[in-house]
C-alpha positions in Angstrom: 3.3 -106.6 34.3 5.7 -109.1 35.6 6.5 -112.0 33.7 8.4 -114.8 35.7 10.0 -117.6 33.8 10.9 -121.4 35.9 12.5 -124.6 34.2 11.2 -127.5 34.6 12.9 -128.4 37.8 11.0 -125.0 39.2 14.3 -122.6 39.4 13.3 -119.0 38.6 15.3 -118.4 35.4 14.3 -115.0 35.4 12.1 -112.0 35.8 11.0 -109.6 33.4 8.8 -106.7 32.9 8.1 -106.6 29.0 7.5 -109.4 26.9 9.8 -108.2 24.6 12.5 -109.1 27.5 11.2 -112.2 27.6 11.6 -113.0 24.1 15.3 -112.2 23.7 16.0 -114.2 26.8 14.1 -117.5 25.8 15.7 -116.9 22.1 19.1 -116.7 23.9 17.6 -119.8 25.7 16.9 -121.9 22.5 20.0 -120.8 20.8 22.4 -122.0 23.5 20.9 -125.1 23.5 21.4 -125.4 19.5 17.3 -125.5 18.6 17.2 -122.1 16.5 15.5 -121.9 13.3 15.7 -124.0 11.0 17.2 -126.5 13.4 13.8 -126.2 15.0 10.7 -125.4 13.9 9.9 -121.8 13.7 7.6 -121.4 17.4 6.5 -118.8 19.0 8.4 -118.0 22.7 5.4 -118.9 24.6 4.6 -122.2 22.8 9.0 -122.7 23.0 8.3 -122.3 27.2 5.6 -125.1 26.5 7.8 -127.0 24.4 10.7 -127.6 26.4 8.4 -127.7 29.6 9.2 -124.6 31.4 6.8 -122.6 32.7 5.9 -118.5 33.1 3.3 -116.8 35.5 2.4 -113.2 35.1 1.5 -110.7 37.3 0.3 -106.8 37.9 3.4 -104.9 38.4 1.2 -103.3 41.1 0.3 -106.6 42.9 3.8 -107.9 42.3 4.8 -104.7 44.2 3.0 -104.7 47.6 3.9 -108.8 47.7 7.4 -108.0 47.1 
């Protein structure tokens, strides 16, 4: 799988083929902008994507290969 992950203005922040890479990078995300827990409530990283209105597709690494 391929997970792709846009801000809210639609920039590609990144791309990522684990969910576990995406999960340290949105944590890096909400800790540089100061809304770790307990700042914040404790979210998972898809409903913190939702929260700060990004947005993630996901794909078959297979599919994403032949349209690469």
């Amino acid at each position: 799988m391929v997970f792709k992950l846009f801000d809210s203005d639609d920039n590609l922040r990144g791309t990522f083929t684990s969910i576990y890479d995406l999960e340290l990078y949105v944590d890096s995300v909400r800790n540089s902008r100061g809304e770790s827990y307990p700042q914040t409530p404790r979210m998972s990283p898809f409903d913190y994507i939702k929260h700060i209105g990004w947005i993630w597709t996901v794909t078959d690494k297979e599919v994403a290969h032949e349209v690469l």
